[in-house]
ROMAR-835073 format. One record per residue (C-alpha): residue in three letters; x, y, z. Coordinates in steps of 0.02 Angstrom, whole numbers, padded with zeros to 5 digits, always signed. Example, Ala and Ser with C-alpha at 12.3 -4.5 7.8 and 13.67 -1.06 7.14 Angstrom:
BEGIN
ala+00615-00225+00390 ser+00684-00053+00357 
***
This chain:
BEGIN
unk-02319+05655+00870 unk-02128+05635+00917 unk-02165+05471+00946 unk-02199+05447+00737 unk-02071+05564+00691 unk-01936+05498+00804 unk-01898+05682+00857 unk-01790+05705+01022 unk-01768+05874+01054 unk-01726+05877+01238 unk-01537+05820+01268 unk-01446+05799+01416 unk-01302+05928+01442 unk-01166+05804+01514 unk-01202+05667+01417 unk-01286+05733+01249 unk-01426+05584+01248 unk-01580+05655+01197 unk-01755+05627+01234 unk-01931+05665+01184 unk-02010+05737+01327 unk-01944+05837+01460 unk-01994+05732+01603 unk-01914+05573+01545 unk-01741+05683+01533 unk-01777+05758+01713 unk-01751+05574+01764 unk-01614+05530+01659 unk-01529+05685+01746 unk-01545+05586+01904 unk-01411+05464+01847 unk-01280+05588+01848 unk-01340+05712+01996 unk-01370+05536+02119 unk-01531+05617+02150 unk-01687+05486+02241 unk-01792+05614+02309 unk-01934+05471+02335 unk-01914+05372+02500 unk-01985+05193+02549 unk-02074+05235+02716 unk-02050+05072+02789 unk-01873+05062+02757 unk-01810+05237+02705 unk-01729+05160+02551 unk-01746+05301+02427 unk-01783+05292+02240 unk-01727+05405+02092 unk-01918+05386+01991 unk-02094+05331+02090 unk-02117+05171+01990 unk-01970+05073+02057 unk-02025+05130+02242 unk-02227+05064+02201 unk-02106+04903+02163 unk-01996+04919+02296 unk-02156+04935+02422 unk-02216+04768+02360 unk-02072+04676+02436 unk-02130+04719+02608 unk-02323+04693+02551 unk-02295+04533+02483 unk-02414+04598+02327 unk-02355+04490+02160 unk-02502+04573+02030 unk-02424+04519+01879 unk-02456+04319+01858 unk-02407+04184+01709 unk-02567+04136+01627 unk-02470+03953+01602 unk-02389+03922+01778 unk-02490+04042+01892 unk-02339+04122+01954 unk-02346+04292+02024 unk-02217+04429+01998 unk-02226+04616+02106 unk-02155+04710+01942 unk-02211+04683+01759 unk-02027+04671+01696 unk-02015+04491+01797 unk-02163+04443+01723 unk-02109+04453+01565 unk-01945+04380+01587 unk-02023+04225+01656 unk-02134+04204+01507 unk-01965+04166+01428 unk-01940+04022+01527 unk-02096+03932+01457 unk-02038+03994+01278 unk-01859+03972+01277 unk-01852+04154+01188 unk-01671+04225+01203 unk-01691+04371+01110 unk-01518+04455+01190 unk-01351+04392+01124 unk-01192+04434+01167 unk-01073+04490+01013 unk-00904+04419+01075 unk-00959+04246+01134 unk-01122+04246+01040 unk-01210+04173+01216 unk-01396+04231+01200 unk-01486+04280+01372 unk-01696+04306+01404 unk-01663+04472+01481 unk-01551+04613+01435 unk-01522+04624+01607 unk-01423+04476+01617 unk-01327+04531+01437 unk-01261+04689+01528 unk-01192+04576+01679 unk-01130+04447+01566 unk-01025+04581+01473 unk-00936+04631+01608 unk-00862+04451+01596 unk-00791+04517+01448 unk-00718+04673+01502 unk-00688+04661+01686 unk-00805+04814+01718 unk-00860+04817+01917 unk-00946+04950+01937 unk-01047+04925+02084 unk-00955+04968+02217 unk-00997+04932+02406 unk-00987+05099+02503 unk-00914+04996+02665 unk-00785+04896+02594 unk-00768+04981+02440 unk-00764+04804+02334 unk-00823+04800+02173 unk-00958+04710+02079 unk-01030+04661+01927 unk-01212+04691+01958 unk-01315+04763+02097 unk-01374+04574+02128 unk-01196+04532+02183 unk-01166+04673+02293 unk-01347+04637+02386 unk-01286+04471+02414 unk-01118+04532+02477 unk-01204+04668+02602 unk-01320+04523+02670 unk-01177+04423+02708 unk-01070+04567+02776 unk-01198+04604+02881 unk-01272+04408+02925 unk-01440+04509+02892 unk-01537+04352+02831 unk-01718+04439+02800 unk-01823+04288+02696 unk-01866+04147+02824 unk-01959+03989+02757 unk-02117+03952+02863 unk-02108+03773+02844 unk-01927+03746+02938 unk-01879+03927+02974 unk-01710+03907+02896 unk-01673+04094+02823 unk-01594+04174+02656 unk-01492+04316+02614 unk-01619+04334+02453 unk-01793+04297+02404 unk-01761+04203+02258 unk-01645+04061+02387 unk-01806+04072+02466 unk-01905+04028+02310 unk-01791+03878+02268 unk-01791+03805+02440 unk-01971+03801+02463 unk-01972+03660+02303 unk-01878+03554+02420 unk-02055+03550+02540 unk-02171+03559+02394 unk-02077+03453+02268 unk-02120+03592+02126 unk-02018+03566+01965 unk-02064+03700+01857 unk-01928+03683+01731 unk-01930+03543+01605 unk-01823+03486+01472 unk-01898+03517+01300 unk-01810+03371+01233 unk-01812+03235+01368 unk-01947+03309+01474 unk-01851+03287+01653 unk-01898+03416+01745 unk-01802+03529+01889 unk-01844+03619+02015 unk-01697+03784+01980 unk-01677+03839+01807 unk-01489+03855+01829 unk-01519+03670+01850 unk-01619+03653+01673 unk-01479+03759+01576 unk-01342+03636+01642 unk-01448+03485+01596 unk-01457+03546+01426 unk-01290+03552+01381 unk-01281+03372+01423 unk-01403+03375+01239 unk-01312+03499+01163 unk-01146+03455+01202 unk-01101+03641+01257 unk-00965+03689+01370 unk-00935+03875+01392 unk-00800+03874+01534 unk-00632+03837+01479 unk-00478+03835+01567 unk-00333+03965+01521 unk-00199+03828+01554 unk-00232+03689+01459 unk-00403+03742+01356 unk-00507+03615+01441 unk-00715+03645+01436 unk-00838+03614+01564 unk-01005+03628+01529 unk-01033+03688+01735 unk-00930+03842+01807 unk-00902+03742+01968 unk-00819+03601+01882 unk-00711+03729+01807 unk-00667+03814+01973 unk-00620+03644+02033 unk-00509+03598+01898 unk-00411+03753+01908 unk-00343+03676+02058 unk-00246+03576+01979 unk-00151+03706+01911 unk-00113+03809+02056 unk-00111+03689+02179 unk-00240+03757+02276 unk-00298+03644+02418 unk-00414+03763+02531 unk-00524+03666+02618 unk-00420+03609+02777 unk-00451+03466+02912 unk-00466+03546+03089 unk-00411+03364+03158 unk-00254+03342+03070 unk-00214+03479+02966 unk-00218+03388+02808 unk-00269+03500+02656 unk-00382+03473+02502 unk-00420+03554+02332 unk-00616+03493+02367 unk-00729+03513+02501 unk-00834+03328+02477 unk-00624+03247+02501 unk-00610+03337+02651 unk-00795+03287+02711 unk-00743+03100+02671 unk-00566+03113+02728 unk-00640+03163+02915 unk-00733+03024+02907 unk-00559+02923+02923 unk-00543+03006+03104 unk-00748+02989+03177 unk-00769+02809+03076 unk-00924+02834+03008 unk-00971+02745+02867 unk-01144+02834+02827 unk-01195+02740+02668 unk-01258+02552+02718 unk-01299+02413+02569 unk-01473+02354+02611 unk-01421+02179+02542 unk-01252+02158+02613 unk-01254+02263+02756 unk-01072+02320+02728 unk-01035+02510+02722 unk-00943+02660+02660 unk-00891+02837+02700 unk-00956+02909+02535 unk-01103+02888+02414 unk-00994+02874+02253 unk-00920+02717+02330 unk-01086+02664+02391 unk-01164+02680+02222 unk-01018+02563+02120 unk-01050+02451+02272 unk-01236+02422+02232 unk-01192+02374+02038 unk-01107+02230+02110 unk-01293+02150+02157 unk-01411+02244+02020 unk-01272+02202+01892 unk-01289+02396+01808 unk-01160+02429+01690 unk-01217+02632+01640 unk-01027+02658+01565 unk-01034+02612+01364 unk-00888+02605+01253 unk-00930+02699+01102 unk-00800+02592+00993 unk-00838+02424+01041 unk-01013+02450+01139 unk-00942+02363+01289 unk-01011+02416+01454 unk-00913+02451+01638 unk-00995+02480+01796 unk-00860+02632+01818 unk-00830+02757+01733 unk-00642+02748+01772 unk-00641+02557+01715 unk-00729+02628+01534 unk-00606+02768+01533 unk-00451+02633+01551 unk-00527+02516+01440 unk-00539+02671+01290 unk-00336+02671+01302 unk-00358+02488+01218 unk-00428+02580+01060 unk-00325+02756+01068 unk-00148+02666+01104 unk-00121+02788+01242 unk+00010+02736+01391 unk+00019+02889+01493 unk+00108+02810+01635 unk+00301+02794+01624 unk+00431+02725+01709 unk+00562+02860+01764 unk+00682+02736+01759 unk+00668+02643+01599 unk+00555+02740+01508 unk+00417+02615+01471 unk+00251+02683+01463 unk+00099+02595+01523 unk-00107+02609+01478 unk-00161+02600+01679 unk-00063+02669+01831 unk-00078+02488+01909 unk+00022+02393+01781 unk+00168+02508+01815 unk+00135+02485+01995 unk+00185+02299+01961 unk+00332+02351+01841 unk+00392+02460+01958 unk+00415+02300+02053 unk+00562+02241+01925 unk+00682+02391+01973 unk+00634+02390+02183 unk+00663+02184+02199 unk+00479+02209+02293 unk+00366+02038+02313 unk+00222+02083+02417 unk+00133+01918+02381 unk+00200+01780+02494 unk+00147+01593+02476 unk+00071+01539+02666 unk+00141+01372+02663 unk+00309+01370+02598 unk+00324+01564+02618 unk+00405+01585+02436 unk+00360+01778+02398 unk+00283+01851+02207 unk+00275+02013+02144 unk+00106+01975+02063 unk-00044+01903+02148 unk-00083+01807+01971 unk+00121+01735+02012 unk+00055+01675+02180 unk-00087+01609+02122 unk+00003+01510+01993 unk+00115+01438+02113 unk-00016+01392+02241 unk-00054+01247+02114 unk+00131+01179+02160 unk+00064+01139+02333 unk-00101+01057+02247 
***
């Protein structure tokens, strides 16, 4: 009946929450006494009520009971089950009342507050560091340890969790579960999926302290901070040389073995990273992805389009410390730069005259026409 009535007449002495029945208390007691008086006997890992150890157990059965009836995906505990079935129905019932971000799982609402407040408290009983959900400090004890317990049977590459396991597996099988409602690309993670959707919605939720910037990925935002602090961590073991990104310091090492991985199949001629590569292969297929939403011209860089907007804005962010004038792209005040050194890098082959420009030289060449 107290279920109708909404009666709770069993409360908790040190915390005053009440409940209905006197065995769901008895449990709740548990978070304050520490108590898991039922053990995993596989593993000894011990368990404050019996229906997270039947889940627990299933990790080292294997057992997944609870399947999708639209993907066929299987799921040891009810709970993931039902939090999956969001992923096919985009239902975020959980939103968070500061940033108004909405989550599938309350789960992930209580983690993503802690953003908020800088609550830790999960704390690892080694190193005493703190975390914001008992997902992070499993990760952290696998790597403390190097324990890497989920091993792929395909390649036998291991994982610190299941779920790396999960994701990795779609590289043998090619699985994309997730699609885009709006485009219908589909991905493989559905981290993956949420950043692709900002690219429709336009969303950025990670913005920079400094200077206010947005990214719509955490990464990029990690990376920009860099320029900031002047953090270059990643460090070449050849020369010393530091970098704020890993990828520059992968390319820059390049400079020291000479490999050029990425060969044209048309021209044969090659480069030490794919970015390069790819603005290469325009030059024969003729792509031109960059448009100019002013003037619908088109660039086959996205650093040519971004120069070529300064023609519409006005904007000359590059000055001259000496004289002051400002200039739309770093290489025209390259060449003014010229005016106040005396340099003339451009010399004339047959009567060795020197220029500052090449357009100068060129110019001139006619002379000897």
């Amino acid at each position: 009946m107290r279920r109708h009535t909404g009666e709770r007449p069993f409360s908790c002495r040190i915390c005053k929450k009440s409940f209905a029945v006197t065995s769901t208390l008895k449990i709740h007691i548990r978070t304050h006494t520490g108590e898991k008086p039922f053990s995993c006997n596989i593993c000894k890992k011990s368990f404050a009520v019996t229906g997270t150890l039947k889940s627990h157990i299933r990790t080292h059965t294997g057992e997944n009971p609870f399947s999708s009836n639209i993907c066929k995906k299987s799921f040891p505990v009810k709970g993931a089950l039902r939090s999956h079935m969001k992923t096919h129905t985009g239902e975020k019932p959980y939103s968070c009342n500061i940033c108004k971000r909405p989550f599938a799982a309350s789960s992930n609402l209580r983690s993503h507050m802690r953003t908020h407040s800088g609550k830790k408290p999960i704390i690892c009983n080694v190193c005493s560091r703190s975390f914001t959900g008992i997902g992070y400090l499993n990760r952290h004890v696998c790597v403390g340890s190097g324990e890497m317990p989920y091993t792929c049977q395909v390649c036998q590459k291991s994982f610190t969790r299941r779920s790396y396991l999960n994701s990795h597996m779609r590289k043998h099988t090619g699985e994309k579960p997730y699609a885009c409602r709006i485009c219908e690309k589909s991905f493989s993670e559905k981290g993956t999926l949420n950043i692709h959707m900002r690219s429709h919605t336009g969303e950025r939720p990670y913005s920079c302290y400094d200077c206010e910037k947005c990214f719509s990925k955490k990464t990029d935002l990690v990376k920009h901070i860099r320029i900031h602090t002047g953090e270059k961590p990643y460090t070449c073991h050849v020369c010393g040389k530091s970098f704020k990104w890993n990828q520059d310091r992968v390319k820059h090492l390049r400079t020291h073995t000479g490999e050029k991985p990425y060969e044209c199949s048309i021209c044969k001629k090659s480069f030490t990273d794919g970015s390069n590569f790819r603005i290469h292969m325009r030059t024969h297929t003729g792509e031109k992805p960059f448009k100019c939403n002013v003037c619908s011209r088109f660039f086959g860089q996205a650093s040519h389009l971004k120069s070529h907007m300064r023609v519409h804005s006005g904007e000359k962010p590059y000055s001259c410390q000496i004289c002051k004038k400002s200039f739309a792209q770093s290489s025209y005040l390259s060449i003014h730069m010229r005016v106040h050194t005396g340099e003339k890098p451009y010399q004339c082959d047959i009567c060795c005259k020197s220029f500052a420009t090449s357009s100068h030289l060129g110019r001139h060449m006619g002379v000897h026409k």
